[in-house]
Each structure stands twice: as structure tokens, then as C-alpha cells.
C-alpha positions in Angstrom: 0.0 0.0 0.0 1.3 3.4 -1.0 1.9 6.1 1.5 0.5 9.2 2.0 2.1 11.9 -0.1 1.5 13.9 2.9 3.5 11.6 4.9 6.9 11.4 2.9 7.2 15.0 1.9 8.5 18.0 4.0 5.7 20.5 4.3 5.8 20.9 8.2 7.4 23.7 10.2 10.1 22.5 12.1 9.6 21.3 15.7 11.5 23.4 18.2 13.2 19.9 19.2 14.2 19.7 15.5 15.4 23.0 15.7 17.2 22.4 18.8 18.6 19.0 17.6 20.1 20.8 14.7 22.3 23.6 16.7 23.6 20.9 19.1 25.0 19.6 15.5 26.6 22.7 14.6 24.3 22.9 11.7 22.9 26.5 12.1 21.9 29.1 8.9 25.1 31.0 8.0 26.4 33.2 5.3 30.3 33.4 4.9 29.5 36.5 3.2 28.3 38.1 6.3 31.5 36.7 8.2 33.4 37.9 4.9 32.0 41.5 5.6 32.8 41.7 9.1 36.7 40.3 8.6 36.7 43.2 5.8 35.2 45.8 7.8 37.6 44.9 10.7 40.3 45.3 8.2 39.3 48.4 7.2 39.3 50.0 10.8 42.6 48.6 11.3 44.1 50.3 8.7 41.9 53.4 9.7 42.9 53.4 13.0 45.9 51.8 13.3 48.3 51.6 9.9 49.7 54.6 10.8 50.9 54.3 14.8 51.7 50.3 13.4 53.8 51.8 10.7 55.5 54.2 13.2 56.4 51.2 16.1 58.1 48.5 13.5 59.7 51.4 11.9 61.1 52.5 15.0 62.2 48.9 16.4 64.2 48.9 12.6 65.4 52.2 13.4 66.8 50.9 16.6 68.0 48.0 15.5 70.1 49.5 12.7 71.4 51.8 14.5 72.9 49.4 17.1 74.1 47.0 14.4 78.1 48.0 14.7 77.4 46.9 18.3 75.8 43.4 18.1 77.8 40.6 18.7 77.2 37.1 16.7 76.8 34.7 19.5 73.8 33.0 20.2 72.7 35.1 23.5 73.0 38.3 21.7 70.9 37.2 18.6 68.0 36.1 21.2 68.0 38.8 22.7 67.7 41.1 19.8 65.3 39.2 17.8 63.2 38.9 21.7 62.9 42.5 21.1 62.3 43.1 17.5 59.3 40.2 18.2 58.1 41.9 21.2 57.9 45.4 19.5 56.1 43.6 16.4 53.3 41.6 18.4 53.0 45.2 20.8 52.4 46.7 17.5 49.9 44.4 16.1 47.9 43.2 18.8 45.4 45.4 19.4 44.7 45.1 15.2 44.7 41.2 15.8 41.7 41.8 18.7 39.9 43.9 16.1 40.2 41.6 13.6 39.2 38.9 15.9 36.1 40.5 17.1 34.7 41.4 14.2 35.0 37.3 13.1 33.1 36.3 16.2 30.5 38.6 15.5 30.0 37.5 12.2 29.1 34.8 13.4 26.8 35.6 16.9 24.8 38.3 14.3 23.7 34.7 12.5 22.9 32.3 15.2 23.7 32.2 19.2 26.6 30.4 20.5 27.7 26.8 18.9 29.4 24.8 21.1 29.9 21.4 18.6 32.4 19.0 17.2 30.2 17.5 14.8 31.5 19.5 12.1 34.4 18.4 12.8 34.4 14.7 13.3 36.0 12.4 10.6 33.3 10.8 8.4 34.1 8.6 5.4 31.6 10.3 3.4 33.4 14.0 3.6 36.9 11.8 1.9 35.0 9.5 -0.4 35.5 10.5 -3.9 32.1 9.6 -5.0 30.1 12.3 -2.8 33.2 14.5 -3.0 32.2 14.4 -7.2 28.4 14.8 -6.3 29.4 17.7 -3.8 31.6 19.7 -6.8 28.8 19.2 -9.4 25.9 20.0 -7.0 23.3 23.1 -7.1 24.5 24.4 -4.0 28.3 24.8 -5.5 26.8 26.3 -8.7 25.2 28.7 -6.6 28.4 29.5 -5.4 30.3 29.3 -8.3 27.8 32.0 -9.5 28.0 33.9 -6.6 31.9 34.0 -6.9 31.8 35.7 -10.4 29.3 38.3 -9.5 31.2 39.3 -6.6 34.3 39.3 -8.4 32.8 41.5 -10.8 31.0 43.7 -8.4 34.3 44.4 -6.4 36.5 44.7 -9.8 33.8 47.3 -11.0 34.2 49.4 -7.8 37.4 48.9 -7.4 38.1 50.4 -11.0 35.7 53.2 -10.6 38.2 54.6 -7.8 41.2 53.6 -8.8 40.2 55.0 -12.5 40.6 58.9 -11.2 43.4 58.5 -9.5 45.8 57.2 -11.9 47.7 60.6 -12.6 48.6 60.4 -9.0 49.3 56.9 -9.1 51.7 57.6 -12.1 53.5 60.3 -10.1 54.1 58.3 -6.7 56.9 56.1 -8.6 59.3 59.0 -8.9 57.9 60.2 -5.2 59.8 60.2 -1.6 58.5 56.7 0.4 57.5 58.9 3.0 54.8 60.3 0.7 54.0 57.3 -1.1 52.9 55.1 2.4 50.0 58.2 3.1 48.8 58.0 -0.1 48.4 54.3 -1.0 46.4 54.1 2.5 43.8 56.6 1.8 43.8 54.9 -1.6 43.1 51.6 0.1 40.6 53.0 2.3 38.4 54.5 -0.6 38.1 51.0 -1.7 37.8 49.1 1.1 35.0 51.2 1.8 32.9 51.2 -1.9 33.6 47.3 -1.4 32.1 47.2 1.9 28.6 49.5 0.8 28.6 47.2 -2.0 29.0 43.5 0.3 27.0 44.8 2.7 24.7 44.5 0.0 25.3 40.8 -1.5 26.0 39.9 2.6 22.4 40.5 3.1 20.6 39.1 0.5 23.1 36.1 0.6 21.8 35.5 4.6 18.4 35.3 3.7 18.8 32.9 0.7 21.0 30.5 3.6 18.0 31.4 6.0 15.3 30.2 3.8 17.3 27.3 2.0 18.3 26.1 5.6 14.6 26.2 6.7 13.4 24.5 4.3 15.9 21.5 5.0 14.6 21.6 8.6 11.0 20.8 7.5 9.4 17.5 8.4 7.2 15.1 7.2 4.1 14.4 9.3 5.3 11.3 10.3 8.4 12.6 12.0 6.3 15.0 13.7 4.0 12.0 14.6 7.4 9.9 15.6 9.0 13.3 17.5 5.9 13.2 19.2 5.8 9.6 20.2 8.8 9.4 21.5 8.3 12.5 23.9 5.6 11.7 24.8 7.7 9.2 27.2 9.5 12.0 29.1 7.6 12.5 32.0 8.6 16.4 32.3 6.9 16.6 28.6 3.9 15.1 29.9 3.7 17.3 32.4 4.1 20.3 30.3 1.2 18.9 27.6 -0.4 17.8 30.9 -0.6 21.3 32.0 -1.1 23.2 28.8 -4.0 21.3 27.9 -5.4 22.4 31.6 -4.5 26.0 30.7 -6.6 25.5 27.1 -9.6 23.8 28.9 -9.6 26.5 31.7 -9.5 29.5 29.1 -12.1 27.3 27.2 -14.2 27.7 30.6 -14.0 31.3 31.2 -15.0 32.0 27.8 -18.1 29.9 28.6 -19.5 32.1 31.7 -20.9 34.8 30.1 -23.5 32.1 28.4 -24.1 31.0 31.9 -27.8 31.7 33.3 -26.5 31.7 36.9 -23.7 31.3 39.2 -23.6 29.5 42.1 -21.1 30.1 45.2 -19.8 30.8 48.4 -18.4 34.0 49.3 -14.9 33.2 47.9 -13.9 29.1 47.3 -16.5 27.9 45.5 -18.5 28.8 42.1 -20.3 26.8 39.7 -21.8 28.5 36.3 -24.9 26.8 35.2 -26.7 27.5 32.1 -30.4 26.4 31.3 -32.4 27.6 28.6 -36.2 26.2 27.2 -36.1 22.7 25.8 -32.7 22.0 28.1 -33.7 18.3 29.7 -31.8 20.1 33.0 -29.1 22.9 34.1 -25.6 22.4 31.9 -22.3 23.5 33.9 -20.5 25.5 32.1 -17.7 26.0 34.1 -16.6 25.8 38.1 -13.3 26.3 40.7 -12.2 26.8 43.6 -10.2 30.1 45.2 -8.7 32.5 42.2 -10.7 30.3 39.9 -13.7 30.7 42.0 -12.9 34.7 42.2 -12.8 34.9 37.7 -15.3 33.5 37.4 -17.7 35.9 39.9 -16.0 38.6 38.2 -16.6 37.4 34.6 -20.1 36.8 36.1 -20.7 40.9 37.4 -19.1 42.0 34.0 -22.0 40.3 32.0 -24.7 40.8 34.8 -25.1 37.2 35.4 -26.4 36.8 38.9 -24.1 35.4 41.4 -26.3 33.6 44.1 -24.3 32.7 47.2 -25.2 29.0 48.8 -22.8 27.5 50.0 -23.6 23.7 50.4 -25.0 24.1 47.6 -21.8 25.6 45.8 -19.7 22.7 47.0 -21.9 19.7 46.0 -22.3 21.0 42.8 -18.3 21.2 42.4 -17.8 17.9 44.1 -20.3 15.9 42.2 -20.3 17.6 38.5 -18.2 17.9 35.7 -17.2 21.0 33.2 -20.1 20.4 30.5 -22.3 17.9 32.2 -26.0 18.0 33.4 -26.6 18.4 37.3 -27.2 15.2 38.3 -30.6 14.1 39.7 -30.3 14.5 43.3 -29.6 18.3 42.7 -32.8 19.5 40.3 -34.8 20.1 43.2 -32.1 22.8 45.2 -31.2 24.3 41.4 -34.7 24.8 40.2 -35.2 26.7 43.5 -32.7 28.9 42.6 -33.1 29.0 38.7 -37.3 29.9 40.0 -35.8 32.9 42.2 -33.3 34.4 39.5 -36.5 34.2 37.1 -38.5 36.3 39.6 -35.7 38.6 40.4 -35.0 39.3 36.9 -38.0 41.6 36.7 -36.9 43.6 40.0 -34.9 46.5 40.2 -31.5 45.5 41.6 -31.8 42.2 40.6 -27.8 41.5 40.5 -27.6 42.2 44.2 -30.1 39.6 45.2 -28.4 37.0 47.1 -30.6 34.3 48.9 -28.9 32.8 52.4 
């Protein structure tokens, strides 16, 4: 017997377990154009901020060491010493523009998806060596859609790059007959101009490239309904989940209640831990209840009662039998017609009085 076409194809949300499942996985939506953007942005403020004072420090441990270099002696000591120095001036220099750089990868990654904590990605597996699913990886739509996305952002960043490069070439043409000093100064401001018509311009592809990932990977998460089914199944086991359904299904049935008292013809209760809402209409065989508690329960439901002017008729043997003994939906059971009907009889005739809310029997 065939299955259900339902069944075998992928038109359910993902579960939040499903959902969960996956991040434990590492597998998470994620553009390496948006972490591309953010390493390039990083860059740029490094050489914003930074090129020049960086410039300036290994220059100056050069400086030194040159200047000292009748006076250093070949021997092993000496040469630790003064490459210990040149290093530490070096990593001084750059590490502040490592940290930028650094940052700005880890937030490529935390504006995509909170924290992954996974080695899954990283485990061996024979398929990620086997030449077979290697060949069918290469040739698949996902690397065409790279592949494509490669030469349009190669020609996107050629373009801008030319457009500002294009205006400047007089300059350019001048700088090889030009002092270093003024050469350095130049090139930077040259580099910054196109770092930042790049970035405007990835910013761009960054975005719309995240969305494609965002919808592509959602639709991977979908589920059949007989996963959902099976998901469902199997926590259905956990006695925490069955708690939880346990008590949203209370919360649904109680919500399901309230909505039910303004119908009601009457309530029934005790000054504060009791009420019972019972309806009864012409041509109703006897009294349905349409909803009851105890305490804050008890307390909504009085309250819905007074906001629909639905009498509230305090007896409170009465209140409490009719809670013990009936259930949400059900007729009053014989042994009670006598006690409601007596009260039904007196909201009747109080309906036609003046201040018939008010009226309370003892």
C-alpha cells in the first residue's frame, strides 16, 4: 500500500526539538558572506585606525636595531636577545589590530545564530573523503550557486574597485618618482576609498546572501508528518513533557471555561472558594455547567459573572456539592434538580426587580 504523499514529503514547520537537535549539531543558517563582511570591515578600521601608529612602532624597532648594528655581537645570547625585542615590538604593534580583527570574526558569526558549542562538524566521516560524494558535492546546485556567486562578486568588487582607482591614476603615475614617506600616506587613503565602496557594496550581496541561507536552511529543517508524529511519540515518554502537555492542555480547557460564563444563566457560590456557572435555557432536559473552581478560579469566574450581569447567588452547600459531584459540560445530576430549580425559580423572579444582581438568597 502506498503512502500518503502527505507523509513522505517536507511540508511541516520544524519542531522546536528539531530545531534544537540541529544547533547541538553545529548545523545553524550561515552566510560566509556576512562573516566575509565583518573580517573586511575589521580590516578596514585597522588600517583606519591603526596603519599609521603600526607603521611608526616596527619602523622605529628597525630604526633601533640598525642603528645598534656596529654593536651586536654574533653569539647566540646576543641574537636572542635582539630578535626577543624586535618580536616583542612587532606583536606590541599588532595586537590590538589582531583583537579587532578577531572581534569582528566572532561577531559575524553571533549576528547569525547564538553560540555553537559542537564538534560534529568536525568529526571524521568517510563520506566527507569519499570521492564519489566528493564528485556529487563539486557538481551540485549548492556549488553552482556558489560558483555564481563567486563571479558576480568578483565583478561587483573589480567594477568598484576600478571606478576609484580609475581617477586616481595621474597620482598613481606620479608616486613612482615620489619620496616613500609620501608614497605610504597615499596608498592608505587609496586603500581605504576602496575598502569602503567594497564594503557599501558587500553589505549588499552579505544580506541578501543570509536570507537565501535562512530560507534554503529552513526549508531543510522541514518535516514530514510522520516525523512530527514519531518526535511526538517518542516525547511523549518524558515524564517532564507530559507534564508540560499535561498542563497546557489544563490552561486551554480553563480559558475554554471562562469563555463559557458569560453564556451562563446563573452562578452558584460561596463568598470566595466555590462557584459553579450553570446554564439552562427552554427545551434543556436540565441545568448544563458550564464552568466551576475553587479560590482565584472561584474569584474569575464571579468577576466574569458581574461584567455580564449574570447573577451570582451565594449557597454554600450548595456551591460545594455541585463542584464535588459535576463535571465541566455535564447535566446536574438528579439529586440536585430540586435545590437548582429553586434557585433558577428565584433568579426568574428577580430578573424583573430593580437590583436584581444584588439579590443574594442565604
Amino acid at each position: 500500500m502506498a503512502e500518503n504523499p502527505d507523509d513522505t514529503e517536507k511540508t511541516e514547520e520544524p519542531s522546536q526539538k528539531k530545531l534544537d537537535d540541529a544547533h547541538k549539531k553545529g548545523d545553524v543558517a550561515k552566510s560566509q558572506e556576512v562573516n566575509s563582511w565583518f573580517v573586511l570591515m575589521g580590516t578596514t578600521l585597522v588600517i583606519a585606525m591603526f596603519s599609521g601608529p603600526i607603521t611608526g612602532d616596527i619602523t622605529g624597532a628597525m630604526q633601533v636595531f640598525l642603528a645598534q648594528a656596529n654593536e651586536i655581537t654574533v653569539d647566540s645570547a646576543s641574537m636572542v636577545r635582539l630578535f626577543t625585542s624586535i618580536a616583542i615590538a612587532v606583536l606590541a604593534a599588532l595586537g590590538l589590530p589582531f583583537l579587532v580583527l578577531w572581534i569582528s570574526a566572532v561577531a559575524g558569526n553571533l549576528v547569525q545564530h547564538r553560540l555553537v558549542l559542537s564538534a560534529e562538524p568536525i568529526k571524521p566521516k568517510l563520506s566527507k573523503i569519499s570521492p564519489a560524494a566528493g564528485f556529487k558535492r563539486l557538481f551540485s546546485a549548492t556549488s553552482l550557486v556558489n560558483f555564481a556567486k563567486g563571479l558576480v562578486k568578483l565583478g561587483i568588487i573589480g567594477s568598484v574597485m576600478f571606478a576609484i582607482v580609475w581617477p586616481e591614476r595621474g597620482g598613481l603615475a606620479l608616486l613612482v618618482s615620489s619620496d616613500p614617506a609620501e608614497v605610504l600616506p597615499t596608498v592608505r587613503i587609496l586603500a581605504l576609498k576602496m575598502l569602503i565602496g567594497v564594503l557599501m557594496v558587500l553589505g549588499v550581496v552579505a544580506v541578501l546572501d543570509f536570507s537565501y541561507q535562512r530560507f534554503t536552511w529552513n526549508k531543510k529543517q522541514r518535516m514530514t508528518l510522520k516525523e512530527l508524529r514519531d518526535e511526538y511519540k517518542q516525547m511523549e515518554g518524558d515524564p517532564a513533557v507530559r507534564a508540560k502537555i499535561r498542563q497546557i492542555r489544563i490552561e486551554r480547557g480553563r480559558k475554554r471555561m471562562m469563555a463559557n460564563v458569560p453564556r451562563a444563566s446563573v452562578v452558584i457560590a460561596n463568598p470566595t472558594h466555590y462557584a459553579v456557572a450553570l446554564q439552562y435555557e427552554d427545551g434543556m432536559a436540565a441545568p448544563v455547567c458550564l464552568a466551576k473552581g475553587v479560590d482565584a478560579v472561584a474569584l474569575r469566574i464571579r468577576a466574569i459573572a458581574e461584567e455580564n450581569a449574570i447573577p451570582v447567588i451565594e449557597n454554600p452547600p450548595l456551591a460545594r456539592a455541585l463542584h464535588a459531584g459535576l463535571e465541566v459540560d455535564a447535566e446536574i445530576p438528579p439529586e440536585h434538580y430540586q435545590a437548582v430549580a429553586k434557585v433558577i425559580s428565584y433568579v426568574l423572579q428577580q430578573k424583573k426587580k430593580p437590583g436584581w444582581r444584588s439579590a443574594a438568597p442565604r
